[in-house]
C-alpha positions as CSV (number, residue, x, y, z in Angstrom):
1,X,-49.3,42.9,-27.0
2,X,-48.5,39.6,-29.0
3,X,-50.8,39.4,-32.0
4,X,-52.6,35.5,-31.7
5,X,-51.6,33.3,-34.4
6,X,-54.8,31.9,-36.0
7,X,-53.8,28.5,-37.3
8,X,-53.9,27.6,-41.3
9,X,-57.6,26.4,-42.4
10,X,-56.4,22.2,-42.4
11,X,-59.2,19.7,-44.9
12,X,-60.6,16.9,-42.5
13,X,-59.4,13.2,-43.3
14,X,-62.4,11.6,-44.7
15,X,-64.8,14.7,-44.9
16,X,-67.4,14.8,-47.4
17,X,-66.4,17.4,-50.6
18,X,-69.6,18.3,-52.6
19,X,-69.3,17.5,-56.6
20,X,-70.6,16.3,-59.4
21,X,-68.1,13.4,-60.7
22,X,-69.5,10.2,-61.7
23,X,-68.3,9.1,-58.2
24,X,-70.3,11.6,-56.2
25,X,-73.8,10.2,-58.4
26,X,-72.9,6.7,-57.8
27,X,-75.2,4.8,-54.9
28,X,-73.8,4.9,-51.3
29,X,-74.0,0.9,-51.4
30,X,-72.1,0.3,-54.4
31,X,-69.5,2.8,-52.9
32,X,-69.3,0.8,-50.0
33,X,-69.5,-2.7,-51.8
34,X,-66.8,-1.2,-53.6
35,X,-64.8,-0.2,-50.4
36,X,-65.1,-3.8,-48.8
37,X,-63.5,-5.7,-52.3
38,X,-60.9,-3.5,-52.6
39,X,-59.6,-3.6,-48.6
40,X,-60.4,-7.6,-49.4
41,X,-58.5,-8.1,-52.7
42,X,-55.5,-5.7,-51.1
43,X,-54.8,-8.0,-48.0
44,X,-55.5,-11.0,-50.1
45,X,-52.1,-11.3,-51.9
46,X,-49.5,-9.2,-53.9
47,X,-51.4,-8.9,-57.4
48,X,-54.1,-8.3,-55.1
49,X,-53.0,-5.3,-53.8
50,X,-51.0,-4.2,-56.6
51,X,-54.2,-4.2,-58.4
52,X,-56.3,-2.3,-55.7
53,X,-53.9,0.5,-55.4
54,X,-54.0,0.6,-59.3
55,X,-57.5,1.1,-59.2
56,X,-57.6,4.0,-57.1
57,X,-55.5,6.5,-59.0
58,X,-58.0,6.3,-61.9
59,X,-60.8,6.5,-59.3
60,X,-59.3,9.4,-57.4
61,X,-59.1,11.4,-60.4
62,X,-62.6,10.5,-61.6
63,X,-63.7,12.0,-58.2
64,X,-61.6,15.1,-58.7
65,X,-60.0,14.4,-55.8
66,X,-56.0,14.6,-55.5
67,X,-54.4,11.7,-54.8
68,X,-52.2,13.0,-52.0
69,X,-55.6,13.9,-50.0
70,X,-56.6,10.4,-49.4
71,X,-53.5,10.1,-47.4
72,X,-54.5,13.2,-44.7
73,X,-54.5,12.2,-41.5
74,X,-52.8,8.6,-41.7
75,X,-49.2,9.4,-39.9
76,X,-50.5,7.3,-36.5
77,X,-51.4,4.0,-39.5
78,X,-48.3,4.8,-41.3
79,X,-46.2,4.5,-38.1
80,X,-47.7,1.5,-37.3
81,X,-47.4,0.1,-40.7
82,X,-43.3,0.5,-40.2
83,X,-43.4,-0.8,-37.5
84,X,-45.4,-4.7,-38.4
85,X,-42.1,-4.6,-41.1
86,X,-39.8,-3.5,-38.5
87,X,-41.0,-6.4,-36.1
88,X,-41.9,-9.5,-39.2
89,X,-38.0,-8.3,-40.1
90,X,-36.0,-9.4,-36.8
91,X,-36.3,-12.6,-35.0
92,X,-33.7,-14.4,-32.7
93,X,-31.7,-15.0,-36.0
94,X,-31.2,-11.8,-37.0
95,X,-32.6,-10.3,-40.5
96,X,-35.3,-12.1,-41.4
97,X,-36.1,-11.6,-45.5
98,X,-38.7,-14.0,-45.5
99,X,-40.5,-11.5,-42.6
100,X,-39.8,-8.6,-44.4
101,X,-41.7,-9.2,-47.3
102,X,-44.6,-10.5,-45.7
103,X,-44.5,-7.2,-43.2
104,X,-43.9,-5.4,-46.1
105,X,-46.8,-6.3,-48.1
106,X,-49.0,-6.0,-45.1
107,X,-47.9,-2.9,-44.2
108,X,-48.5,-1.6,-47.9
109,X,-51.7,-3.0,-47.2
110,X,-52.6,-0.8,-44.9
111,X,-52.3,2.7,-46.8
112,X,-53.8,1.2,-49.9
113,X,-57.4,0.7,-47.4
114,X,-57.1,3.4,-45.5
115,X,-57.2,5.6,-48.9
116,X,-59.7,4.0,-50.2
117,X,-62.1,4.6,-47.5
118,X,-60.7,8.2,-47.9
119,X,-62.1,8.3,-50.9
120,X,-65.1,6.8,-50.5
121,X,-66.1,9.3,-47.3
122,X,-64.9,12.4,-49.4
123,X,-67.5,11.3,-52.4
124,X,-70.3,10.1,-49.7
125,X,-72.3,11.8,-47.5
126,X,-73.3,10.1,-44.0
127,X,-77.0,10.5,-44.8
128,X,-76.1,8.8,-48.1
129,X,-74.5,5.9,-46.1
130,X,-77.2,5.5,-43.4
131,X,-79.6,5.8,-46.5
132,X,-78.2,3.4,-48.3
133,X,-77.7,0.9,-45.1
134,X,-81.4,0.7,-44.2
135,X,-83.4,2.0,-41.2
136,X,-83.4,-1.3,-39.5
137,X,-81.4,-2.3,-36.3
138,X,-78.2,-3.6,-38.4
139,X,-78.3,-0.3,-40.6
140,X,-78.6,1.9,-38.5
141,X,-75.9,0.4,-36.1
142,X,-73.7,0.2,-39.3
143,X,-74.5,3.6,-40.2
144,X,-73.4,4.9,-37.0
145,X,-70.1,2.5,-36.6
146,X,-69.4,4.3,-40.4
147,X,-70.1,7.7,-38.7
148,X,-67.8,7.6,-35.8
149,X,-65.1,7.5,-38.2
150,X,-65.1,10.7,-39.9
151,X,-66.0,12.1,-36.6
152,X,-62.8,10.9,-35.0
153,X,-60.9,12.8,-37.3
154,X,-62.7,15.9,-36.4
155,X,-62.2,15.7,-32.7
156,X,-58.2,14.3,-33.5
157,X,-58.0,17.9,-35.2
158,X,-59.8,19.6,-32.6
159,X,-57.1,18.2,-30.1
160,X,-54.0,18.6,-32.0
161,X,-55.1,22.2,-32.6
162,X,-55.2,22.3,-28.6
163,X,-51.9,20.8,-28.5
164,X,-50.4,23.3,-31.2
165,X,-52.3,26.6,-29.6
166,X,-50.2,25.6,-26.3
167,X,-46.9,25.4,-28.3
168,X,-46.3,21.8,-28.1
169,X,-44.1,20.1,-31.0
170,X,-44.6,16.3,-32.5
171,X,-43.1,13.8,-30.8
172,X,-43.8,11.5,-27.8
173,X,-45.8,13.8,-25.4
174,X,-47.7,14.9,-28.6
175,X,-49.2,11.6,-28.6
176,X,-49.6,10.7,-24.5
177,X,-51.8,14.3,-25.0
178,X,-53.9,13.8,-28.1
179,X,-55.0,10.0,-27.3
180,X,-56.6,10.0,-23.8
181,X,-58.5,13.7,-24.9
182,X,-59.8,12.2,-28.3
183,X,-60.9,8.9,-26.6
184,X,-62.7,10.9,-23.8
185,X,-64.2,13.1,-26.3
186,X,-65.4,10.5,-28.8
187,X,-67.1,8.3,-25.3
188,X,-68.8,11.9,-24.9
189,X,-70.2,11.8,-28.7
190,X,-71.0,8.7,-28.1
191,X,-73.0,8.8,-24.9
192,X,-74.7,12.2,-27.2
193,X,-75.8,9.8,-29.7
194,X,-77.4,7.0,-27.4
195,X,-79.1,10.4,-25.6
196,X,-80.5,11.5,-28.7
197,X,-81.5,8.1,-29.6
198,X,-83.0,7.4,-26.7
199,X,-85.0,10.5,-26.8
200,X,-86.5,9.3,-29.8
201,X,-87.8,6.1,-28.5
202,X,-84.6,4.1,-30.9
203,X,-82.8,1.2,-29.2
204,X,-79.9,-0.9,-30.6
């Protein structure tokens, strides 16, 4: 009798890691106000993001968190980040430098957020967020736009641990699999949610 193959215990993208750094006891809404400058001064120009990725090494390490973690789970934006250079570098010309470095620096650009909010959800807890977002109409829509994200990641695992436990490898199929199963799932969360709202007499 084959022995099962329990698969390796894998961190969550953007899960919440308890802690006392001076980033854990910081407000939700700062860490958020935070969040929106430094996605905004990253796609604002070069210094811009030069200076936003910068600022998140120090901040990584304040949150004792390491550095390569806020990266988990960003293959699929990394992919697409290669490929806005890939496609700002060729036109009908040929090589187009000019492209290049714009796609370049908008494809750094997209990392440099995406850790950010890593970090942000890994010192942050939702009730935190949905705390510090208010308990009217927009807050609570807010808090639960912020909620679906971290959640998405949990069902993406969930999937590609399907996937694995069925012996499939990465590559094309990989992908054709995990996106229509984490879409229906996260339409099924979603319809939970309204449910629950519902129940308790709260409408968007």
């Amino acid at each position: 009798m084959a022995r099962r193959v329990v698969p390796p215990f894998r961190e969550l993208p953007f899960a919440y890691t308890k802690g006392n750094s001076p980033l854990h006891r910081c407000p939700a809404v700062w860490k958020l106000l935070a969040l929106l400058v430094i996605s905004t001064l990253a796609f604002s120009s070069v210094p811009g993001l030069v200076v936003s990725a910068l600022l998140l090494v120090p901040a990584a390490y304040c949150a004792r968190v390491p550095p390569r973690r806020l990266f988990r789970g960003g293959r699929p934006l990394f992919f697409l980040a290669f490929f806005l250079v890939l496609y700002k570098s060729v036109s009908f010309a040929g090589f187009n430098f000019a492209g290049f470095l714009d796609g370049l620096r908008q494809g750094l650009c997209i990392p440099v957020s995406f850790a950010a909010a890593s970090l942000v959800f890994s010192v942050t807890s939702m009730s935190a967020v949905r705390a510090s977002l208010g308990k009217g109409r927009a807050g609570l829509g807010a808090g639960l736009m912020l909620g679906f994200i971290p959640r998405f990641f949990a069902v993406w695992e969930d999937a590609d641990l399907a996937w694995r436990a069925r012996g499939g490898k990465n590559g094309p199929a990989r992908i054709l699999f995990l996106v229509p199963l984490a879409v229906e799932k996260m339409m099924e969360k979603a319809s939970e949610t309204a449910e629950a709202l519902e129940a308790r007499g709260i409408s968007l």
